[in-house]
N, C-alpha and C positions, 0 to 999 in steps of 0.2 A: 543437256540443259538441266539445271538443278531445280528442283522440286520446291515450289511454293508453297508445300501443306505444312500449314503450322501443327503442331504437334501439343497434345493438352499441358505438359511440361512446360515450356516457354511460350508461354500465347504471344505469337506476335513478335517474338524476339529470338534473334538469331545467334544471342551469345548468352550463354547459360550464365545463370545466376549462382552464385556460388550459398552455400545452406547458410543461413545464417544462426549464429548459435545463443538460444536464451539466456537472459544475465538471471544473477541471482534473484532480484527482485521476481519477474519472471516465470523462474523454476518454482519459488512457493506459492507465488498462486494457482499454478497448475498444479503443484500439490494437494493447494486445500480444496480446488474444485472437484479433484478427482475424489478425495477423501469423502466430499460433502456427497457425493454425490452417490459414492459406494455405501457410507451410512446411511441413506433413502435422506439423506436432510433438503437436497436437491430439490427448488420447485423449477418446472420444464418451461414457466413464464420467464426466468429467470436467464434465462439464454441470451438477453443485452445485456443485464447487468455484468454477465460475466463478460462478455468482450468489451465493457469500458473498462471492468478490471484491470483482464489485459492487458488491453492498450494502457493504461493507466501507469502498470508495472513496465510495463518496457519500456516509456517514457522514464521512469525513474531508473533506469539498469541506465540509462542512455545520458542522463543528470548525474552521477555516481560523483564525478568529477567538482560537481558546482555545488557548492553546501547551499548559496541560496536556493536552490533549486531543488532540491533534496526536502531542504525546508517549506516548501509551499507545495512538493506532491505529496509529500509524506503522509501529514496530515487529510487529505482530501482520499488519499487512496484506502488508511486503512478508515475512512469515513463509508465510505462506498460497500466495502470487505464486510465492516459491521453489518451496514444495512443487507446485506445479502448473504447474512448467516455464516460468513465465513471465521470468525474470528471468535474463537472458544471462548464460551462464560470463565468467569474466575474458578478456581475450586477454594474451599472453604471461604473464611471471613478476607475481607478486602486488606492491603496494611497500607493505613492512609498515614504511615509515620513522617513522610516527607510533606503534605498537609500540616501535620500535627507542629512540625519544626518548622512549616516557617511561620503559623500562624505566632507559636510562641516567637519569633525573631522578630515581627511585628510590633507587637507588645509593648510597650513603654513596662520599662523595669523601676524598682522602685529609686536606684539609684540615679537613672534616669528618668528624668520627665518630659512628658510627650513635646512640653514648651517650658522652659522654665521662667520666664519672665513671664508665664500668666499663675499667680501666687497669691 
């Protein structure tokens, strides 16, 4: 007669789960966590924030395929990242030259006017 004791491996299930393997999204946040962590940047409250990361990132390892989707985690995830110290300050002066370009593209130029039948 076979043996009913589940075993801490497959709680409950009789056919193994195969490993499943982190995407890149994923892989860097376990990077930065560990890093943050190794640095003492780590606060131990922080222990949610890091599993919405997570989950956050494997959702997008998992969206890789659908840009819109790519586009509405992306943002949210490295929003999150910031908020929990994971995402390194700038070093030196910022370069807002792509600000800079298009605030000038904006612009009414002299040969052009912003409306020209108002004269």
């Amino acid at each position: 007669m076979a043996s009913t004791k589940r075993t801490r491996a497959n709680r409950g299930s009789s056919v193994p789960h195969p490993r499943r393997v982190a995407g890149r999204a994923e892989r860097g946040v376990e990077a930065a966590i560990r890093a943050s962590r190794a640095g003492g940047k780590a606060d131990p409250r922080c222990a949610g924030i890091e599993a919405v990361i997570r989950i956050a990132a494997r959702a997008l390892d998992g969206a890789a395929d659908d840009p819109y989707a790519v586009a509405q985690l992306l943002p949210r995830v490295l929003d999150v990242m910031t908020f929990a110290g994971l995402v390194p300050e700038p070093k030196g002066a910022a370069d807002d030259s792509l600000a800079a370009l298009l605030s000038a593209m904006a612009a009414p130029t002299v040969g052009h006017q912003a409306n020209p039948w108002e004269q």
